[in-house]
Structure formats: C-alpha cells, structure tokens
C-alpha positions, 0 to 999 in steps of 0.5 A: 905923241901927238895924232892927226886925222885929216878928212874932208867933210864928205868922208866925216858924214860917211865914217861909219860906213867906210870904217864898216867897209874898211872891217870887212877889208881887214877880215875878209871871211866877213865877204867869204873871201869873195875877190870881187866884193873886195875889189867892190870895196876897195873900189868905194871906200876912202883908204886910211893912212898911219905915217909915223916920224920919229923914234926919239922925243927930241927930234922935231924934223921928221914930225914936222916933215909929216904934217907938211904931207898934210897941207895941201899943195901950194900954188905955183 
C-alpha cells in the first residue's frame, strides 16, 4: 500500500492547528455541541481527503488514476 499526502506549504505551518480543529470536528462535545462553533471551524479549517483505489495488488489502473487527482490541472 502505498500513501500520499499532499499540501501546500501554508497548510504544513499550520498542521497542528488545523489537525486540533479537525479533533474537535470529529468529537463535537469537545464544542459542547455548538453548531455555530462547528460552522466556525469548518469555516476555517482545510479539510482532509482519504481516497482509496483498489482492492487487488495487481491492479495498476485505479492507483495510478489517484494520483492523477492529484496534480494539478494542466493548461489548455
């Protein structure tokens, strides 16, 4: 299996802060259930993404698919 992260500069400086906001998105009676603290958050917070491909080792097409999602759009 192989992973990838992707991110920008920016977001790695501000992991920690957006990996806290994201824990209290995952467990919302850390905000005491508060909708408009989550809106706040989710508001600010860069999301995370975990795309899987295939189910077989054999197959190529779906892993290599994934990482075309990854690149940034080409010009044209």
């Amino acid at each position: 299996m192989i992973a990838v992260a992707v991110a920008s500069d920016k977001l790695m400086a501000n992991y920690d802060k957006n990996r806290a906001q994201m824990a209290k998105l995952a467990d919302p009676r850390t905000i005491n259930m508060n909708d408009a603290e989550a809106e706040k958050i989710i508001n600010e917070v860069a999301p995370v993404y975990y795309i899987t491909g295939t189910i077989h080792s054999s197959e190529a097409g779906a892993p290599t698919a994934l990482m075309e999602l990854a690149l940034p759009p080409r010009g044209g």
